[in-house]
C-alpha positions as CSV (number, residue, x, y, z in Angstrom):
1,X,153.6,-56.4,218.3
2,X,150.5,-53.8,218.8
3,X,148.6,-52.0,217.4
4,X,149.0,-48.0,217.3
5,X,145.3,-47.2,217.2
6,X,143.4,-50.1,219.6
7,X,145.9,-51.4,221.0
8,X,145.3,-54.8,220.3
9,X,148.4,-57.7,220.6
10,X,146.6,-60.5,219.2
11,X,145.6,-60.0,215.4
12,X,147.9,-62.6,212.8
13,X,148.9,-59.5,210.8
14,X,150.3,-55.9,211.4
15,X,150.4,-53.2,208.9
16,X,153.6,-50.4,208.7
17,X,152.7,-47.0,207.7
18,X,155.7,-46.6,205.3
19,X,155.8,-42.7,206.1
20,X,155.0,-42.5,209.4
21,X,155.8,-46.2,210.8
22,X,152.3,-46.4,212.3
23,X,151.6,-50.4,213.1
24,X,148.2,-50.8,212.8
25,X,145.9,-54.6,213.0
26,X,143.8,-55.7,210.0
27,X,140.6,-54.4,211.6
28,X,142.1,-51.1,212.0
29,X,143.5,-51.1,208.7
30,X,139.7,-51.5,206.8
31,X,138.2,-49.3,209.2
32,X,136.6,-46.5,207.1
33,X,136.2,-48.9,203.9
34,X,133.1,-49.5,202.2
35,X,131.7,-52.7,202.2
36,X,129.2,-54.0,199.4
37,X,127.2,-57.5,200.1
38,X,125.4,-59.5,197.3
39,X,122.9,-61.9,197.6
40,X,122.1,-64.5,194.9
41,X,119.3,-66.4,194.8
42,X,119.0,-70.1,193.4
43,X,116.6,-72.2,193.1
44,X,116.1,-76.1,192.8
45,X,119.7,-75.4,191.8
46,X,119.0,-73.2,189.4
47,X,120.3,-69.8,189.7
48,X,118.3,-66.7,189.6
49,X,120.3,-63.7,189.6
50,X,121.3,-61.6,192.4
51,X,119.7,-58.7,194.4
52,X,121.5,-56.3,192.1
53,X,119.0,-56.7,189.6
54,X,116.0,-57.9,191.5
55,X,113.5,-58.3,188.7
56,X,115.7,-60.4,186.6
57,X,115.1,-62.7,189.5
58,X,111.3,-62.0,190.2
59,X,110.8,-63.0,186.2
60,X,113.1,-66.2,186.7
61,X,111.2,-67.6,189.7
62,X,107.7,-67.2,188.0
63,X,109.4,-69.0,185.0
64,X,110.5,-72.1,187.2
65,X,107.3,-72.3,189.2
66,X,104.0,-71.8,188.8
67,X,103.8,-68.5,190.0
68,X,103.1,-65.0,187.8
69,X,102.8,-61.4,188.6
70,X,99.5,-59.9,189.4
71,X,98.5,-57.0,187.5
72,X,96.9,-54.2,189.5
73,X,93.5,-53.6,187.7
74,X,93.2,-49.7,187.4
């Protein structure tokens, strides 16, 4: 089998248009999706939060360690 838009032989799975009977590969079938990547942080096994909510996490590693936020004196 190949695919209609790269060309490619070798990918595990094929997709059928069901209208137009286009074969297309995985990587041809996400093409144009949006892709969204989380990071969590942990520490000492203890988890922080993720990067969706940053200061959730700034506040938890100042509450495991010994660290604290430095007010800018105005």
């Amino acid at each position: 089998m190949k695919c209609d838009r790269c060309e490619s032989d070798y990918a595990e799975e094929y997709f059928k248009d069901k209208y137009t009977n286009e074969i297309v590969c995985l990587d041809c079938l996400l093409d144009g999706c949006e892709t969204s990547t989380t990071t969590h942080y942990m520490l000492d096994g203890n988890y922080l939060g993720s990067d969706d909510d940053i200061n959730e996490v700034i506040e938890n590693i100042c509450d495991y360690t010994s660290f604290e936020k430095v007010e800018e004196e105005i």
